[in-house]
DOZA-697933 format. One record per residue: residue in three letters; x, y, z of N, C-alpha, C in turn. Coordinates in steps of 0.05 Angstrom, whole numbers, plus 5000, padded with zeros to 4 digits. Example, Ala and Ser with C-alpha at 12.3 -4.5 7.8 and 13.67 -1.06 7.14 Angstrom:
! DOZA-697933
ALA526448865156524649105156526449345156;SER525749555142527349795143525850015157;
END
This chain:
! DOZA-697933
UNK863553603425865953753417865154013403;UNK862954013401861954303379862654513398;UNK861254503427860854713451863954753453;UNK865954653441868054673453870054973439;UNK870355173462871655413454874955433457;UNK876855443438879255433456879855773465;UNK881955683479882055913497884456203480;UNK884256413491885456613471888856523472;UNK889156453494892656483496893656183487;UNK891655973492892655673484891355533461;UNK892955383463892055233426890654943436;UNK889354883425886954653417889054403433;UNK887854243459889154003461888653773432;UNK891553663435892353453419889553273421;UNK887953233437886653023439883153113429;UNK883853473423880553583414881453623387;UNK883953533374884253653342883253463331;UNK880853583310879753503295882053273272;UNK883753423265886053273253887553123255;UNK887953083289889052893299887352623305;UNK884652743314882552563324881052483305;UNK879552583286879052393257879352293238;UNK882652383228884652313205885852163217;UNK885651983231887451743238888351523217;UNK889351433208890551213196888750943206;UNK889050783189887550513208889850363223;UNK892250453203895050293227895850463246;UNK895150763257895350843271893250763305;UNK890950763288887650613308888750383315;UNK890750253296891649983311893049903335;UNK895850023324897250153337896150203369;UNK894550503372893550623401891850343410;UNK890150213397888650073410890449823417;UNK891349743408894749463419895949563448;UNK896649823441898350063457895249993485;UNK893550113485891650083506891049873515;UNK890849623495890549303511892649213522;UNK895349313515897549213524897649303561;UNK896349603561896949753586894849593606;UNK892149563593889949513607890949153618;UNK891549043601892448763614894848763634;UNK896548913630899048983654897749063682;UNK895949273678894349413698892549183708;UNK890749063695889848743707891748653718;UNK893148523717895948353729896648483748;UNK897048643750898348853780896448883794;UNK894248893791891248913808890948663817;UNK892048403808891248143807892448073835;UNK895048093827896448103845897448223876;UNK897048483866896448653897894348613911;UNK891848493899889548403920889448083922;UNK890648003917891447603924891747663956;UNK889847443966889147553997891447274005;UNK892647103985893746933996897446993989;UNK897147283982900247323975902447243990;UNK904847203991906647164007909247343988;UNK909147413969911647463966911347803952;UNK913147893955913248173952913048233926;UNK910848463917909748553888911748763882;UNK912948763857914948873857913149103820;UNK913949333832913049513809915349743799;UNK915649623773917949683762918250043756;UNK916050163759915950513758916750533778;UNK915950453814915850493840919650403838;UNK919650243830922950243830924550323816;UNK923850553801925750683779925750933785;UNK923350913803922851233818924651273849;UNK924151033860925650943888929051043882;UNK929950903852932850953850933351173843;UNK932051363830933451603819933351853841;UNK931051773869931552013882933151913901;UNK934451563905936051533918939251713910;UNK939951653881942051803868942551923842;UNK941352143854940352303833943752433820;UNK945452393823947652553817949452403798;UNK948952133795949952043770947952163736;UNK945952203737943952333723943652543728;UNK945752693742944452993748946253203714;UNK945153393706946653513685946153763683;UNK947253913684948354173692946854413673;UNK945454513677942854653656943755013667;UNK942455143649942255373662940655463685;UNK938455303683937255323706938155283730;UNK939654973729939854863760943654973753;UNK944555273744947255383747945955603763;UNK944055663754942456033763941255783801;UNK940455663803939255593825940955533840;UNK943255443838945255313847947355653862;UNK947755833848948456003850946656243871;UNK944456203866942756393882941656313902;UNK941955973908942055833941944255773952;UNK946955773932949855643941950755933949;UNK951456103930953756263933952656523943;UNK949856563923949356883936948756963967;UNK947356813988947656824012949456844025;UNK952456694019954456674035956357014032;UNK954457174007956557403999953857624014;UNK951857634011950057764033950657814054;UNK949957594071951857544101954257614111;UNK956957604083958457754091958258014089;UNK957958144069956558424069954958564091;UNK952758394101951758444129952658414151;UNK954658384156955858284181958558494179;UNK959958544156961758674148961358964155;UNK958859014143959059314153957659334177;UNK956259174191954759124209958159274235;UNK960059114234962859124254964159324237;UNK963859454218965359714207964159914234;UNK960759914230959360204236960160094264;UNK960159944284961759864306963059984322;UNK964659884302968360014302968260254299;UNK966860524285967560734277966060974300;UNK963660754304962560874338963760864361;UNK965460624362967560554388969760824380;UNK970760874357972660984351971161354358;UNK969361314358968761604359967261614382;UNK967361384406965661464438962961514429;UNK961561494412958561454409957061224417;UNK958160984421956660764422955360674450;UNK953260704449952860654477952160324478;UNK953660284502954159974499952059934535;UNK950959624518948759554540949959364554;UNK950159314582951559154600953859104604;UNK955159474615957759544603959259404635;UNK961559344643962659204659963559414667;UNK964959674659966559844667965260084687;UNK962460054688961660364695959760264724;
END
């Protein structure tokens, strides 16, 4: 950790601060290390189980299904931010007022060429 330089625009990760990383509490060390046996034995068990060459019944993983449900319906949890108002607005509404605008004057300048015999029209039926 000595070689270690932080960088000009970012601050020291949580996990290289000296303050965070050697002032620990001993009920804190307890704590993370409970917190890591707890994960490491779950993660055993799910490994145990996904490679049982005699499985028969379906491994069920409770992230994989909390992830499965929320992009199934995402709109009971959806909540209305400035972000997703500005995104919502600049893929919903602003194209539909473009297009009219382009198309609008697109049949103005048209019309004002028909109106003034300038337009020379391709695959004219009359001539």
């Amino acid at each position: 950790m000595a070689d270690y330089r932080e960088a000009p625009l970012a601050g020291r990760p949580k996990t290289l601060d000296p303050n965070e990383y050697f002032n620990l509490s001993p009920e804190r060390r307890r704590a993370d290390e409970a917190r890591a046996a707890l994960r490491a034995n779950l993660k055993r068990q799910y490994q145990l189980q996904l490679n049982n060459p005699h499985r028969n019944e379906l491994i069920e993983d409770p992230a994989l299904t909390r992830w499965v449900y929320a992009r199934a319906n995402p709109y009971p949890h959806f909540r209305a931010t400035k972000k997703t108002s500005l995104l919502g607005a600049m893929f919903g509404v602003v194209p539909l007022f473009v297009l009219y605008y382009v198309f609008k004057t697109d049949r103005d300048n048209k019309e004002e060429k028909i109106k003034a015999g300038t337009l020379e029209r391709k695959f004219s039926l009359s001539s």
